[in-house]
C-alpha positions as CSV (number, residue, x, y, z in Angstrom):
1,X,112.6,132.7,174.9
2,X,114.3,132.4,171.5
3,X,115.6,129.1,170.4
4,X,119.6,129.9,169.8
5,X,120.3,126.1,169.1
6,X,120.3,125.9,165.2
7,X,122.7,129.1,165.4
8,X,125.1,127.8,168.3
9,X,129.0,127.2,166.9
10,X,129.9,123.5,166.6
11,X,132.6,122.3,169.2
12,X,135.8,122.4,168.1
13,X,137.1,120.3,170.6
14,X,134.6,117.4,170.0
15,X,135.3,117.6,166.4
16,X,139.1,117.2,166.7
17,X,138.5,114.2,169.0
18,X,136.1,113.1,165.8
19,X,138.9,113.7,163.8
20,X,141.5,111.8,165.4
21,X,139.1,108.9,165.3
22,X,139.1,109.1,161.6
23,X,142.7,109.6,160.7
24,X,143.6,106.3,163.1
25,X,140.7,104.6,160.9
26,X,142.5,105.6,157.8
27,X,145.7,104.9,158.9
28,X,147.4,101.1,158.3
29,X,149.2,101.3,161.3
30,X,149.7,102.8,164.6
31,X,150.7,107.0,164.5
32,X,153.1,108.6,166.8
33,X,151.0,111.7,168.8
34,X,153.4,114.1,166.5
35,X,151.8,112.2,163.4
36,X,148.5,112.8,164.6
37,X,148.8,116.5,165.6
38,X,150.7,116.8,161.9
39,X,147.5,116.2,159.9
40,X,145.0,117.6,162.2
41,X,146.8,121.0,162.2
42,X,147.3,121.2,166.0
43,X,150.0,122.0,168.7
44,X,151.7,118.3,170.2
45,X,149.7,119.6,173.7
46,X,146.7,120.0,172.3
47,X,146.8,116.4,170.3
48,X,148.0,114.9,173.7
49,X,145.3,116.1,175.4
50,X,143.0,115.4,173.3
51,X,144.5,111.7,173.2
52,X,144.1,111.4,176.7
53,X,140.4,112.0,176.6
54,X,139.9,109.5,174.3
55,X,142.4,107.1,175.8
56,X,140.2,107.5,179.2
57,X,137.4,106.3,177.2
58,X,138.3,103.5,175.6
59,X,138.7,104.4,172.1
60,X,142.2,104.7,171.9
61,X,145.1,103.0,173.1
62,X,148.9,103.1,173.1
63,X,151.6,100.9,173.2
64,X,154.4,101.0,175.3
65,X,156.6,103.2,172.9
66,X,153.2,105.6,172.7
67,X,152.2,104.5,169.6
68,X,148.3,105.1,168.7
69,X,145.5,102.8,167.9
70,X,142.1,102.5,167.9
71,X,140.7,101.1,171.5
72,X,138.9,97.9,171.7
73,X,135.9,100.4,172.7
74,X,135.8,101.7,169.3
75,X,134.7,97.9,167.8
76,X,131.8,97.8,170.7
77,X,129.8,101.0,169.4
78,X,131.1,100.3,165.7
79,X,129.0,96.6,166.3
80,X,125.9,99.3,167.0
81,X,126.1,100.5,163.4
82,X,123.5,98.8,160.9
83,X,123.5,96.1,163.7
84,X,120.9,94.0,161.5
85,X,122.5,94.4,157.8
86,X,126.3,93.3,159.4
87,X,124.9,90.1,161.2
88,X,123.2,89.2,158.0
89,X,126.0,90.3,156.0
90,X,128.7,88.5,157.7
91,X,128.3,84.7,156.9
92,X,127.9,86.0,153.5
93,X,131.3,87.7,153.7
94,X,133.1,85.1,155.1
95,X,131.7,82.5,152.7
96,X,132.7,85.0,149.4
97,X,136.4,85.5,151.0
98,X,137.1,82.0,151.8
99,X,135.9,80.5,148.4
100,X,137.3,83.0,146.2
101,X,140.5,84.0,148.0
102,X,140.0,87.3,148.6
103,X,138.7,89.9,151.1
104,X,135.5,90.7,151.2
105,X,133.7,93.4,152.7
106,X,130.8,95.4,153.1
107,X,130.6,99.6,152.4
108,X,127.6,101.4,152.4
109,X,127.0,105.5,151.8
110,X,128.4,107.9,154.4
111,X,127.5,111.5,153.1
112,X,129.7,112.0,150.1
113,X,132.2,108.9,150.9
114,X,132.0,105.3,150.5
115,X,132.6,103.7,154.5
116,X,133.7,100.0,155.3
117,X,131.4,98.7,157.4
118,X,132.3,94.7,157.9
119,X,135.0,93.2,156.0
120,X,136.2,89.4,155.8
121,X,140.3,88.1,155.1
122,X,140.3,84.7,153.4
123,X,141.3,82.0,155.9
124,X,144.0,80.5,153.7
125,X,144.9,82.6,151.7
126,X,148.5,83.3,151.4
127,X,148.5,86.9,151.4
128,X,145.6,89.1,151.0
129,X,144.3,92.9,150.6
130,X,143.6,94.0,154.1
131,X,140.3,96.1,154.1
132,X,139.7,98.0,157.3
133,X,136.0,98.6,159.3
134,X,136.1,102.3,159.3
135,X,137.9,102.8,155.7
136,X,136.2,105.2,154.0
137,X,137.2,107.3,150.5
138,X,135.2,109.5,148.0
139,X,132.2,107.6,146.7
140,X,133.4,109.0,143.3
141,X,136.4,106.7,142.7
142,X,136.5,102.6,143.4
143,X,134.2,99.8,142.9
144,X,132.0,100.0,145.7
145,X,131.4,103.8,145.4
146,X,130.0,103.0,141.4
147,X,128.2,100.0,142.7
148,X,126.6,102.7,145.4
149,X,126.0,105.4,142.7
150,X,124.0,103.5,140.2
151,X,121.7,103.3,143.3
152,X,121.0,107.2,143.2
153,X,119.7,109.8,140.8
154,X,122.7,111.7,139.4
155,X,121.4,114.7,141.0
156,X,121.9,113.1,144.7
157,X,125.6,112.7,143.6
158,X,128.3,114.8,144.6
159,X,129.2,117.8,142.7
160,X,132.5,117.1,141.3
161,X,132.7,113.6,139.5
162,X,135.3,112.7,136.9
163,X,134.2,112.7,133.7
164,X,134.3,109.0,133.4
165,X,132.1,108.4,136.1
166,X,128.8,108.9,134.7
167,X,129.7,106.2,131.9
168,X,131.1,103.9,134.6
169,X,128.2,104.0,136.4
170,X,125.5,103.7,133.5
171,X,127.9,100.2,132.9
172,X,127.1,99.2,136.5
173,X,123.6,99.7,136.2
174,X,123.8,97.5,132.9
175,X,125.4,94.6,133.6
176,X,124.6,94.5,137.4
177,X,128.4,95.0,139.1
178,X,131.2,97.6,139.2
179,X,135.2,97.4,138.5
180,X,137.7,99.6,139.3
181,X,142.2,99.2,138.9
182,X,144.2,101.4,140.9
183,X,141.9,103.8,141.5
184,X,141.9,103.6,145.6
185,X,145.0,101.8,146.4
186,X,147.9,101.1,143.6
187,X,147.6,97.7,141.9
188,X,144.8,96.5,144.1
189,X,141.4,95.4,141.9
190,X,137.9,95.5,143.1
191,X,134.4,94.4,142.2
192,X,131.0,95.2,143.6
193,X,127.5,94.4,143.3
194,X,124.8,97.3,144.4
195,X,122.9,95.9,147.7
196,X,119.9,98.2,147.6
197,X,118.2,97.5,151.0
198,X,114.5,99.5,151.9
199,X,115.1,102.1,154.6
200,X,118.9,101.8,154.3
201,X,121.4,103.6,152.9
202,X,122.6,102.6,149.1
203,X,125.2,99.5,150.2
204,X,127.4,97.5,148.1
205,X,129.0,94.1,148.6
206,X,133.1,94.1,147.3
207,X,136.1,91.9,146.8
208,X,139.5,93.3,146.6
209,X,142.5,91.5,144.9
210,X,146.0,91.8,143.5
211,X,145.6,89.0,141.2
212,X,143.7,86.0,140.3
213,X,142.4,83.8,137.5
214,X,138.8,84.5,137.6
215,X,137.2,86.9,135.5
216,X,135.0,89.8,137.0
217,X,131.9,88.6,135.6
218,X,132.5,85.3,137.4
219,X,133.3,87.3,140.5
220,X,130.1,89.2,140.0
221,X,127.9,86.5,139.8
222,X,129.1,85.1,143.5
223,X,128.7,88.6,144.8
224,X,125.1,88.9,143.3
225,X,124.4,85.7,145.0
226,X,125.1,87.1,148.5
227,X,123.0,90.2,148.1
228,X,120.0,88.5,147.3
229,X,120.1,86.5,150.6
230,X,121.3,89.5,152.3
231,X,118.2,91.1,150.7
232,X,115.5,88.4,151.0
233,X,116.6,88.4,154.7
234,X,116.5,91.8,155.7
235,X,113.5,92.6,153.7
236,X,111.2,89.4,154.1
């Protein structure tokens, strides 16, 4: 009997459930079920019902005004992800964000996009950048995507850069970080180190911040610091 799998159509259904996961991830606050049908291109009934699945499982919730969010469920199989590289990750993270001030956070390669993975507020700090598990944007804009780059051959990147990108990333590889100004979220400021890890995806380690009195070198140098324990203890 032939074997019909590799030609069988992709479910449309499981990837709008996907889909919903990922625009809740993206979002910075809860979406109405009309928000949610908005940008997946859907009918209100087809959103809902989709919503309810998911609701059933755990990996959303909503308020009692129906308000979205993602479920407590989702942080249980996101804690399955690169289980070893967060817990190693973490104390690190936590020690960058609460001696510099800012919020630190892990992002590692997913396809063509640069995905949060773990990320760390400053304990005292009085405001701070909040950086979401489960962000993600193109690899070809932002810190952490250059820092990621400079890990790869130019011809693994994705097809269309801007045409500053392959200087910005020849200047990681130099001096050993990444910096990027407005180019994910307006006014905010990054800087990442590369984490190259052996059987992993490219990773990098990253700080985001409005303002602050260090320079990024200086910022650089902590970062760096990190990913070699992160390294030495991951790869023995």
């Amino acid at each position: 009997m032939p074997d019909n799998t590799a030609a069988s159509p992709a479910s449309q259904t499981l990837s709008r459930g996907i889909r919903i996961l990922e625009v809740l991830a993206d979002a910075r606050g809860t979406l109405t079920i009309d928000e949610i049908a908005s940008r997946l291109g859907v009918h209100r009934s087809i959103a809902y019902r989709l919503l309810r699945t998911l609701e059933d499982h755990g990996l959303v919730s909503r308020d009692a005004a129906g308000a979205v969010s993602l479920g407590a469920r989702m942080a249980a199989l996101a804690a399955g992800v690169a289980h070893d590289l967060q817990a190693e990750a973490l104390p690190e993270l936590t020690a960058i964000a609460n001696e510099l001030g800012m919020t630190c956070f892990l992002a590692v390669l997913d396809g063509e996009e640069c995905i949060t993975l773990a990320s760390v507020e400053p304990r005292h700090a009085v405001a701070s950048v909040a950086q979401r598990p489960g962000a993600r944007h193109p690899v070809t804009v932002g810190a952490p995507g250059k820092a990621i780059l400079a890990q790869l051959p130019e011809h693994e990147w994705p097809e269309a850069v801007p045409s500053s990108l392959p200087a910005d990333v020849e200047a990681t590889r130099s001096r050993g970080y990444a910096t990027s100004h407005d180019e994910v979220i307006p006014t905010v400021q990054s800087v990442a180190v590369p984490l190259a890890l052996r059987g992993q995806r490219p990773a990098a380690i990253a700080v985001v911040h409005v303002a602050t009195d260090l320079d990024d070198a200086e910022i650089a140098v902590r970062l760096q610091r990190s990913a070699s324990v992160i390294r030495e203890s991951l790869d023995g």
